[in-house]
C-alpha positions as CSV (number, residue, x, y, z in Angstrom):
1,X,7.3,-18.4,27.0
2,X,9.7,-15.4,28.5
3,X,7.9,-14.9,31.7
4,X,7.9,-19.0,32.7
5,X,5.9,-18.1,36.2
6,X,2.5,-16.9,34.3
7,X,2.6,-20.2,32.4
8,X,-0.1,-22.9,32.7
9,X,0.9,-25.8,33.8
10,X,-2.5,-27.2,35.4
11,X,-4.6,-29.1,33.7
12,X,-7.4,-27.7,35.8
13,X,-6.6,-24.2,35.7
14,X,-6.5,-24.7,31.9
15,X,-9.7,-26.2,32.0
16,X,-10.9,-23.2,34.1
17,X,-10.2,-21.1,31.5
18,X,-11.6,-22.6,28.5
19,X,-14.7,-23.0,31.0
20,X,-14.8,-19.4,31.6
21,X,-14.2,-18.2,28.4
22,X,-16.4,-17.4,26.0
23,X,-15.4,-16.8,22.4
24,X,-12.9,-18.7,20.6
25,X,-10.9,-16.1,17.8
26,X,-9.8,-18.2,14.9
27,X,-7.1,-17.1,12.8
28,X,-6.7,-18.0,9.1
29,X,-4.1,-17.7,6.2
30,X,-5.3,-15.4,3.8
31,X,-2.1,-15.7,1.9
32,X,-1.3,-12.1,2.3
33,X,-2.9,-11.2,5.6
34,X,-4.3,-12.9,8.5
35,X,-8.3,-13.7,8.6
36,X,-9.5,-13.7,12.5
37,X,-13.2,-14.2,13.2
38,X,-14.5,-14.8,16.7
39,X,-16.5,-17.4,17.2
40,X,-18.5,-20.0,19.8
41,X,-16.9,-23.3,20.7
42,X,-17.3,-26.2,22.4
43,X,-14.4,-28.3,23.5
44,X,-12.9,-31.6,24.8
45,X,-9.7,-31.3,26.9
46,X,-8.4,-35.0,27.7
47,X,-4.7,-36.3,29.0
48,X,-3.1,-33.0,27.7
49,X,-5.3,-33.8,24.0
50,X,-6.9,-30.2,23.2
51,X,-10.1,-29.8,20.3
52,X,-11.8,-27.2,19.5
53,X,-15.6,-27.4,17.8
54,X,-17.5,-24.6,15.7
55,X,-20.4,-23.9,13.9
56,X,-21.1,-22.0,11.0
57,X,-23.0,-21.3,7.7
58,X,-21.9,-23.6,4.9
59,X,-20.1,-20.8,2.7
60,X,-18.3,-18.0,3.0
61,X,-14.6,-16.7,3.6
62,X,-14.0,-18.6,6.7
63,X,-14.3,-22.0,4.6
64,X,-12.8,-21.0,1.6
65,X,-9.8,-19.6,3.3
66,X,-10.0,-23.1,5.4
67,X,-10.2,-25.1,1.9
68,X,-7.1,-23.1,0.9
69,X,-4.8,-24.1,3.8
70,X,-6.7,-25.9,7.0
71,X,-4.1,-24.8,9.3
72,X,-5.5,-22.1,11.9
73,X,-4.3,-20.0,14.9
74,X,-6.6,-19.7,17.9
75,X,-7.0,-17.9,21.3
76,X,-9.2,-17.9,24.0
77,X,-9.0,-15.6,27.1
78,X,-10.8,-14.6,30.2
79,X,-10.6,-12.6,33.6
80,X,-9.6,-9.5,32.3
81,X,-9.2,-6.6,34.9
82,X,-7.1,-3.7,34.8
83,X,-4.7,-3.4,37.6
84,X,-3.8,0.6,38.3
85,X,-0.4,1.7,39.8
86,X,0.9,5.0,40.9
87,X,3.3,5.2,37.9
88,X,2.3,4.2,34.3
89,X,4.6,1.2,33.9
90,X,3.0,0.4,36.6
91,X,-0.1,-0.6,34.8
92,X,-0.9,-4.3,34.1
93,X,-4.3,-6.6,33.1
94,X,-4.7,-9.7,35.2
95,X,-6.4,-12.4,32.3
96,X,-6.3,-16.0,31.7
97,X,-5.5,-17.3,28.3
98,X,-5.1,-20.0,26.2
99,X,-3.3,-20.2,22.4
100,X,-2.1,-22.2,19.7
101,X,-2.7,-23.6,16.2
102,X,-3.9,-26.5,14.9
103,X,-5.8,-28.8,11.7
104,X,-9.2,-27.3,10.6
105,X,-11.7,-29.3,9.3
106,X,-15.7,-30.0,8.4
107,X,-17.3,-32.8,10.1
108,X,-20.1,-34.9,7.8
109,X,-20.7,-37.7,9.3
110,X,-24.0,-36.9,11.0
111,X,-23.0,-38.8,14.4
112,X,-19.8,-36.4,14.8
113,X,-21.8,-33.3,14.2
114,X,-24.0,-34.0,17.0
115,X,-21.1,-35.1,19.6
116,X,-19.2,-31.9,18.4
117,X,-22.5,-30.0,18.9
118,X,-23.4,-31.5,22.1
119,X,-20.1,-30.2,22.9
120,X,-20.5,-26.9,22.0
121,X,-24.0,-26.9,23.6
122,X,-22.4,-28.0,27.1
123,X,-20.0,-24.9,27.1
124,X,-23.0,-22.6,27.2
125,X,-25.7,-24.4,28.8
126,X,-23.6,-26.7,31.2
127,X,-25.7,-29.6,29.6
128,X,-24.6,-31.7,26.8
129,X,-28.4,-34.1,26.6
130,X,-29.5,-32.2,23.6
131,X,-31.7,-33.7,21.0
132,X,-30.9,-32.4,17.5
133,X,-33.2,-32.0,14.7
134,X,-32.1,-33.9,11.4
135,X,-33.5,-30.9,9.1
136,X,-31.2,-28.2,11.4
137,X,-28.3,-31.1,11.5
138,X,-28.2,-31.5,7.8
139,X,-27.8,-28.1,7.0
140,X,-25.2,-26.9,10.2
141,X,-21.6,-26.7,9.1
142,X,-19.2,-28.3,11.9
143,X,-16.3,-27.7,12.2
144,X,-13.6,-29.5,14.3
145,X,-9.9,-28.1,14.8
146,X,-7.7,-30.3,16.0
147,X,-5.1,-28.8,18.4
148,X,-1.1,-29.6,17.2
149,X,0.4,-27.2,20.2
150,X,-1.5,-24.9,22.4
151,X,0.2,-23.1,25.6
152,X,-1.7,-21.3,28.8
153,X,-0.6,-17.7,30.1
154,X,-2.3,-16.3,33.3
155,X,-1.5,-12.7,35.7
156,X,-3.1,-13.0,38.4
157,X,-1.2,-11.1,40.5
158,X,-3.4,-7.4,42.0
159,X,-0.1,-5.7,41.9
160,X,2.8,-5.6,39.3
């Protein structure tokens, strides 16, 4: 990371920011170009172990490009607010921010899908004792990416 002071080293500041955040961008190898869709998440975050959780319909580019090569790029950010200065370098954006890139994959067994749901559930609603119904469960892609190497950025500073 070039500027080593805005690096995340906190566990709970990273925390805070997956927390805060609210849309996980997914990047994918389209073999040519990159594929980046945003999408909701859930998330586990234990002794530095990082992974992500998703939902989806059970076709389209997003799984085809994962069937293809499963590696994907992610990043989640929050707090943005433009910081004004007197001179236009002067400019700056305080944020939070997590990236990195990890192993995509669908979940089947039914018992995952519901943990990685529950997950998923608990980052919106702050609850995570959701019943799920089979009929829904059976046909609800899940998908779980597990995180190889991730790194947090944050400015926080009001002035640059």
């Amino acid at each position: 990371m070039r500027k080593a002071n805005r690096e995340i080293k906190d566990e709970q500041l990273m925390r805070q920011t997956l927390e805060t955040a609210d849309t996980c961008r997914l990047a994918l190898n389209t073999g040519g170009a990159p594929y980046i869709v945003p999408l909701s998440y859930g998330y586990t975050l234990e002794e530095g172990s990082l992974t992500f959780y998703f939902h989806c319909a059970g076709e389209g580019q997003k799984l085809e490009l994962m069937d293809a090569d499963n590696r994907a790029g992610f990043e989640v950010d929050c707090g943005q607010k433009l910081v004004t200065g007197p001179k236009a370098c002067h400019y700056s954006t305080q944020f939070m921010s997590v990236v990195g890139w990890g192993l995509l994959e669908r979940l089947t067994d039914p018992a995952a899908k519901k943990t990685a749901l529950s997950h998923l559930m608990r980052h919106y609603s702050g609850r995570d004792d959701w019943d799920f119904d089979e009929k829904v469960l059976n046909h609800t892609t899940v998908l779980r990416l597990t995180v190889r190497e991730f790194t947090g950025k944050a400015n926080r500073k009001e002035r640059v």
